[in-house]
N, C-alpha and C positions, 0 to 999 in steps of 0.2 A: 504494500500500500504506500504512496505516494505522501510524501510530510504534506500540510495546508501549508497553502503559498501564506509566505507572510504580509503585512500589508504594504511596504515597501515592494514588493514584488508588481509586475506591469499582472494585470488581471487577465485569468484565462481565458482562451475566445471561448464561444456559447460549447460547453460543454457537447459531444457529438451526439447532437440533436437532428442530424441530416436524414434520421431512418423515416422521422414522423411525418416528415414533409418533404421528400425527395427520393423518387424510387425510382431514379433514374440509374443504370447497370453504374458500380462505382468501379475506379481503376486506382489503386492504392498507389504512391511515388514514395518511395525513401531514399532520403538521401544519409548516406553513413560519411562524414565528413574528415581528414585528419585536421586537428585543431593542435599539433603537437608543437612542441618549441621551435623545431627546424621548419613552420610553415613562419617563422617571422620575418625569415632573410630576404629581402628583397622587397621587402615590402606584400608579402603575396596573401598575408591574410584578409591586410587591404582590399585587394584586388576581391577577393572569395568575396567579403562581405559587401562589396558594390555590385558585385556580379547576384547575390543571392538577392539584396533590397531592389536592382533591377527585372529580374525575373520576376520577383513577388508582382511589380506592379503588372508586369505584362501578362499574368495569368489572371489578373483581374479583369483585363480588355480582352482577353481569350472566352469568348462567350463557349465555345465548343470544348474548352479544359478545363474553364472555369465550374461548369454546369457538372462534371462527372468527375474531375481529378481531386485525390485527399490524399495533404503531402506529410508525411514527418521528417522528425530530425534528429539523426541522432550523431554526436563527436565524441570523437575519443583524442586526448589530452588536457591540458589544465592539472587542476590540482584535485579534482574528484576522481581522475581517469577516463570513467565515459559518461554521458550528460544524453538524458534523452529530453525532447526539445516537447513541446506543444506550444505553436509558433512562436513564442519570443519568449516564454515562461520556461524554466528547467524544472523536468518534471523529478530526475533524480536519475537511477543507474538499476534501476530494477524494470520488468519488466511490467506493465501496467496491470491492472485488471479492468477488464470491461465493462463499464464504458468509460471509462476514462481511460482515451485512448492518447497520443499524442497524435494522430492521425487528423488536418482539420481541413475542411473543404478548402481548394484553389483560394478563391476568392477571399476567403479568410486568414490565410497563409500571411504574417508578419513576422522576418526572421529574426534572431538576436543578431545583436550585436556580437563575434564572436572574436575570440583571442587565442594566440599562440603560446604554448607555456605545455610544459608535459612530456611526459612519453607516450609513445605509439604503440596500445594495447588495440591492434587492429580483431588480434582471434578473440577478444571478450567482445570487440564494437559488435563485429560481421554476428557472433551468435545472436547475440540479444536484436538485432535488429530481424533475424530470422526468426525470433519469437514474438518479436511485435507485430509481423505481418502474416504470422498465423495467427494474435488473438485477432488479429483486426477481422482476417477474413472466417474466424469462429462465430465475432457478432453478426455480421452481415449476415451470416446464413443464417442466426437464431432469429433473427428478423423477417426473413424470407428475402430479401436481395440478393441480387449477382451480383456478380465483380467480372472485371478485365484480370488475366493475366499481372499479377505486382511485379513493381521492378523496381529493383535495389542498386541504387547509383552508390560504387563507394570511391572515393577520394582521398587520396595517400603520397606520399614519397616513398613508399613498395619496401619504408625498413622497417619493419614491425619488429615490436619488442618486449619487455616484461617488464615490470615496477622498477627495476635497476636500469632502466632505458641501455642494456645490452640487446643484440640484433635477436629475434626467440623465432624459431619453427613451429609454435605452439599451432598458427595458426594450419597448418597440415593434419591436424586431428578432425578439422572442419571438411578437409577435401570429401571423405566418402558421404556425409550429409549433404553435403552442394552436387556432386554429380547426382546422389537419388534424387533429390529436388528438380535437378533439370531435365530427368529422365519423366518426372512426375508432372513437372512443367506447374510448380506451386510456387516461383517466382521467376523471373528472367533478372541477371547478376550481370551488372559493367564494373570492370575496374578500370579504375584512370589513375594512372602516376602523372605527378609534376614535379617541378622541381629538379635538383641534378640529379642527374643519372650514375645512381650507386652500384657496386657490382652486386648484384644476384639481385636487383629491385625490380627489372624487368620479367624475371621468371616468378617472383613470386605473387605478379598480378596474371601471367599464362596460367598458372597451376588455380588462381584461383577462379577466373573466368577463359577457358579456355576461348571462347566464340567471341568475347565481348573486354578483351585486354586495349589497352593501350598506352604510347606515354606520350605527354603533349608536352611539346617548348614552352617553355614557360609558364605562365598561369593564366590559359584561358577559360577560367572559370564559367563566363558569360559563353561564350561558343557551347560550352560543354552543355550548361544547363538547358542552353536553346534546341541542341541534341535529343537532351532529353526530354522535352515537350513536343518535337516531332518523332518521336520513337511514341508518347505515350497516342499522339494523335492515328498515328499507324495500328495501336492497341486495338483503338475505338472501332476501325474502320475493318478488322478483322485481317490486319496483315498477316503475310506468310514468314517465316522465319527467318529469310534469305532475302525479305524487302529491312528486316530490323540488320540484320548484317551491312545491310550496303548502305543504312542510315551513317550506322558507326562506323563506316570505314567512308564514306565521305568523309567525317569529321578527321579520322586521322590521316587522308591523305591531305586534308586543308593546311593541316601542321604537321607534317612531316612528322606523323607520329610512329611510325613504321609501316609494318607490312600490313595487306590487307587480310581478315579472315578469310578461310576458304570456305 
């Protein structure tokens, strides 16, 4: 269970009330973000959180994402380790109960403000966000609504680590979970690296999204996120597999982000 925000804290959006009055098919978006120390250099957190308060507005004038997408949030670094978001509120590091979800319609999506500081516990982010997007898609059906296909955007410099911010494998215990999922097709997984290019950081975004890796030049956060509003709109419209492939390998041939999926 989730602490009561305190009153200092920005007030939760309308508690997820979307089932009473909107039975339109829902498509769930998470974003798993690195919020770790080494996102400070460059200025690149910056960059994240202009890129994420830009997006927010533009899924509000998205009458077609706005009406069916419900996005959370969840970061891993700072001084808690992971932080799961209900749009600008930190709801804590557990995973919710229903309904209180952190999941909140498009148009009600307001991000934090978000900061660099921490280690990169990527294998505790990656689980707990795959626990959010089963309760999510638990309620829905207690409710009697469908859903799109969930997709889970996660966000990194590919060095994952443990409390001691040393480089940790942990997250390889995750691998036979994420391949049943994608065999099961219970969410579709992109990893994106930014930032420099450490050795073994590019394979361990391959091992985790084999279809759906990549590493972009610098920090286009904005590109990315816009990425992912045309992947979710492709959701809507019943794409084939190999139309979401060729979204995300636009994007990384835009930035020479390497090769393309096959």
């Amino acid at each position: 269970m989730f602490p009561t925000p305190q009153p200092e804290e920005a007030p939760l959006p309308v508690p997820y009330m979307g089932f009473e009055f909107d039975s339109a098919q829902r498509l769930p978006l998470l974003l798993c973000l690195d919020t770790s120390s080494s996102l400070g250099q460059n200025r690149a957190i910056d960059a994240l959180n202009s890129a994420l308060t830009g997006w927010a507005a533009s899924l509000v004038d998205d009458m077609a994402l706005s009406a069916a997408v419900d996005v959370a949030l969840i970061t891993f670094g700072g001084g808690e380790g992971i932080t799961v978001w209900q749009g600008g509120t930190p709801l804590g590091a557990a995973a919710p109960e229903w309904p209180h979800s952190p999941f909140v319609p498009a148009h009600e999506f307001r991000p934090p403000l978000l900061r660099a500081d921490g280690v990169t516990l990527l294998d505790r982010a990656l689980r707990l966000a795959m626990e959010v997007v089963a309760d999510y898609k638990a309620g829905l059906r207690t409710e009697g609504l469908t859903y799109y296909r969930p997709q889970i955007c996660v966000v990194t410099d590919g060095l994952p680590s443990d409390e001691r911010g040393t480089f940790s494998y942990a997250y390889r215990e995750l691998l036979p979970d994420l391949r049943k999922a994608e065999e099961e097709r219970r969410f579709r997984l992109f990893a994106v690296g930014v930032g420099e290019r450490h050795s073994g950081a590019e394979e361990v975004l391959r091992e985790l999204a084999p279809h759906y890796n990549a590493w972009l030049d610098g920090f286009p956060f904005a590109e990315l996120l816009t990425a992912m509003s045309h992947s979710a709109k492709a959701t809507q419209g019943g794409a084939a597999e190999d139309e979401f492939q060729e979204i995300f390998a636009r994007l990384k041939r835009r930035r020479g982000g390497g090769q393309v999926p096959a």
